[in-house]
N, C-alpha and C positions, 0 to 999 in steps of 0.2 A: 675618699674611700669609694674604690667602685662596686657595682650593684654583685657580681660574684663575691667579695671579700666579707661585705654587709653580711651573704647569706652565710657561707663558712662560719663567722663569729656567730651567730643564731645557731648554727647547728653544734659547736663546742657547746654553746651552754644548755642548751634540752638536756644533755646526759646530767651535770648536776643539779636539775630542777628533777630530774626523776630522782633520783638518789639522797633529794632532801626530803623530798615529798614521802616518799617510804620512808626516812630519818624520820620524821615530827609524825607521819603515824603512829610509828611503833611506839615512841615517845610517850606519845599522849595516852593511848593503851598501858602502856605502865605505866603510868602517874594515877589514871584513874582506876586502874586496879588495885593499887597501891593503895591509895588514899580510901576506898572501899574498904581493904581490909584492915589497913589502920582504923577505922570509925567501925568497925563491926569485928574486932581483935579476938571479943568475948566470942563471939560466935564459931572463930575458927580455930577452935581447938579439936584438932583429929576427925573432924566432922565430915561421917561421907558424904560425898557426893555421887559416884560410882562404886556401889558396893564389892568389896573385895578388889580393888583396880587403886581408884583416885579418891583422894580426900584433900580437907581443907587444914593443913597443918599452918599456924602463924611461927617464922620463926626469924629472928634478931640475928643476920649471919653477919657476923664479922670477919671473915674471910672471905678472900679470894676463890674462885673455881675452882671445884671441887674439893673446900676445904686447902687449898694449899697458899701459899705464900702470906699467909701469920695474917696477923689481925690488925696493923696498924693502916687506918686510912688512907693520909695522909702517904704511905706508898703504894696502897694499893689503885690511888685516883693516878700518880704517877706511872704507872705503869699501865693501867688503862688506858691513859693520854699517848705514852709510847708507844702503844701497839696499836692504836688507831693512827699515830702517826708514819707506823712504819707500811701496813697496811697502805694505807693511803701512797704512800712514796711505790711502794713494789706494786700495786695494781693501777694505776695511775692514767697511763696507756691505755687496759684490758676495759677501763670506766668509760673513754672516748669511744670504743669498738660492740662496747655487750651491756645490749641491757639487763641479761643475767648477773652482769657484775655491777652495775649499777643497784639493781634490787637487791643482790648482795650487801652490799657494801651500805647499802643503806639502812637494811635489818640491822649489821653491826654497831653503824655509828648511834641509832635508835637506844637500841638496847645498851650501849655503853654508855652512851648519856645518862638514861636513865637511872642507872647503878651508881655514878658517879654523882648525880643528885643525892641519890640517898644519902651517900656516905658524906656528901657535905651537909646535909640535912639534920642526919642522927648520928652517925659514926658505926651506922651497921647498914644495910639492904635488910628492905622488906622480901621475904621468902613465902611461899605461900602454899606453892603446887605439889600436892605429894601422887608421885603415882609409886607407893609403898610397897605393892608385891612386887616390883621390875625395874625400879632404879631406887637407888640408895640415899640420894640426895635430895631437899625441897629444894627448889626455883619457881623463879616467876618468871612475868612476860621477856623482860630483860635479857635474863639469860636463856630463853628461849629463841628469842630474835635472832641473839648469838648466834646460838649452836646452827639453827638454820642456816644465816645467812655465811660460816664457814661450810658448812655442807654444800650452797650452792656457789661457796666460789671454787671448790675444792671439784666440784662438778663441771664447772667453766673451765677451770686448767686441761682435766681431763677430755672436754670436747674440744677443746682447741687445740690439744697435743694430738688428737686424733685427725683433726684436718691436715696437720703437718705432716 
């Protein structure tokens, strides 16, 4: 192996050291918020925290985002796996070139993981975060991590269609 190929293979792997590295953040962010509100359950019921804004709803979600695709785990971890897999196949390239999509991708695999704990855990996700006057739904870190990290990849396409 000569000393250019040595460096090449060092630089393929940085990109998925950042993109674990935001993985097992976000991760550990919901497990321990999770596990908070599981040991302090009694406490959060409807409890503000920003009055008229956010409260501390605890709620046993057995579904999918947004409430959609049914209550069974056991597909919903399936399908979780699927779309992190396909994710991962369609941005795959954009993860060697952006660390945008790198931080991306790694909010999601974060946060999917973490969901995907739950639901082997208990057979529902820990829910928690209500912001009750302006969105309809509770979530936690989890599906936060999400939403984000398709926002910033959705933003990466977008900058990079624009360089083209």
């Amino acid at each position: 192996m000569t000393a250019g190929s040595s460096a090449q293979a060092g630089r393929t792997g940085r990109p998925v050291i950042l993109l674990w590295l935001v993985a097992i953040v976000v991760f550990v962010l919901d497990r321990l918020s999770k596990a908070y509100i599981l040991s302090h359950e009694w406490s959060c019921q409807q409890r503000e925290v920003i009055p008229h804004l956010l409260r501390c709803t605890y709620v046993q979600n057995t579904h999918g985002a947004f409430g959609m695709f049914g209550n069974s785990p056991v597909l919903l971890i399936v399908l979780a796996i699927l779309v992190l897999a396909v994710f991962a196949f369609a941005f795959r390239d954009a993860v060697q070139r952006s660390g945008l999509v790198r931080i991306a991708f790694g909010m999601i695999v974060g946060g999917a993981l973490g969901n995907i704990v739950d639901r082997f855990q208990h057979q529902w996700v820990v829910d928690f975060i209500d912001f009750y006057t302006i969105w309809p739904n509770v979530f936690n870190v989890a599906d936060s991590a999400i939403t984000i990290g398709v926002a910033l990849l959705i933003l990466a396409s977008l900058r990079r269609e624009a360089r083209t």
